[in-house]
C-alpha positions in Angstrom: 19.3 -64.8 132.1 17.8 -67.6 130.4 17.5 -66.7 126.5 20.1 -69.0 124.7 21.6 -66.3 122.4 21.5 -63.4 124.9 25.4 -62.3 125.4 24.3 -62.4 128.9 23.1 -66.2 129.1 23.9 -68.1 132.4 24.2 -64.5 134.4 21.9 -64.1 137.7 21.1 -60.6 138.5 19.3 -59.4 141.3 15.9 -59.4 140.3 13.6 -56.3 141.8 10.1 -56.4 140.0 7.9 -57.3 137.4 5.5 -55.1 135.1 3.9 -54.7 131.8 5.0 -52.3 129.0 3.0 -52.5 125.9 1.6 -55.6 126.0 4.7 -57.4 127.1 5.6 -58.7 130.7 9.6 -57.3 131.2 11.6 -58.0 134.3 13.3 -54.9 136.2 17.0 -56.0 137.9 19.8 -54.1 138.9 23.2 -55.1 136.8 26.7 -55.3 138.6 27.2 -51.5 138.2 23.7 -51.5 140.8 22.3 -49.6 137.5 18.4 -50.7 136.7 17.7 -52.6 133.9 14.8 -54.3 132.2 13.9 -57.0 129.7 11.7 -59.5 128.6 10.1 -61.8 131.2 10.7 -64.9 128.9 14.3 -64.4 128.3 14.6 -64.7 132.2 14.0 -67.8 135.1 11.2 -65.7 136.6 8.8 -66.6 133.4 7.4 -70.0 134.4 8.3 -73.1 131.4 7.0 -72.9 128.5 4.2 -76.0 128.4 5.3 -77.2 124.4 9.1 -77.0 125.4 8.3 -78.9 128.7 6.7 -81.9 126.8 9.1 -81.8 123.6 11.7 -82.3 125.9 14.4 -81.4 123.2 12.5 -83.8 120.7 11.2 -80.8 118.2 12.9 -77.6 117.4 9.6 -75.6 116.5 6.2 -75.3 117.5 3.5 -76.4 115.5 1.6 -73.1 115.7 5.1 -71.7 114.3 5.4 -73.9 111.8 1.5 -73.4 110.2 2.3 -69.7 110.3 5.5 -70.1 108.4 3.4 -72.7 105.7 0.9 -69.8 105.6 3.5 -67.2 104.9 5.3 -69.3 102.2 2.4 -70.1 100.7 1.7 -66.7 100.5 5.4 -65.9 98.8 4.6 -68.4 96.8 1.1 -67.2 95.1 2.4 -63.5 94.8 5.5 -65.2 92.9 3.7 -67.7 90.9 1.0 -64.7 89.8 4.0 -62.2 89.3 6.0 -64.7 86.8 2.1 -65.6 84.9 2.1 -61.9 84.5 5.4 -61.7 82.7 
């Protein structure tokens, strides 16, 4: 288990396949009760790096994809609020 935040971080698991459900490509591994389990392929060391996080090398916390869709979405808060208040 890769994800930072995941309560399982640092845990190895014995990994049995991958697949795709909806869209998304999700791991299948047995836990340490031998009980089958699934999750995201990108939370996991089976997903291959991430090219923008292999380059960044720790130098940038956000994408810049991520961070034009979050300008577009506060500009977007923005307008509604600045048209709400001209309408009061």
């Amino acid at each position: 288990m890769t994800h930072p935040f995941h309560p399982l971080n640092g845990r190895e698991f014995e990994f049995i396949q991958t697949r795709t459900c909806w869209g998304v490509e999700r791991v299948d591994y047995l836990d340490e009760d031998g009980t089958l389990r699934n999750l995201p392929m990108a939370w996991t060391s089976v997903a291959s790096e991430d090219p923008f996080v292999r380059v960044a090398t720790g130098r940038s916390a956000f994408r810049v994809s991520d961070l034009l869709a979050l300008a577009t979405l506060l500009d977007g808060l923005c307008r509604d609020d600045c048209a709400e208040k001209r309408a009061n």
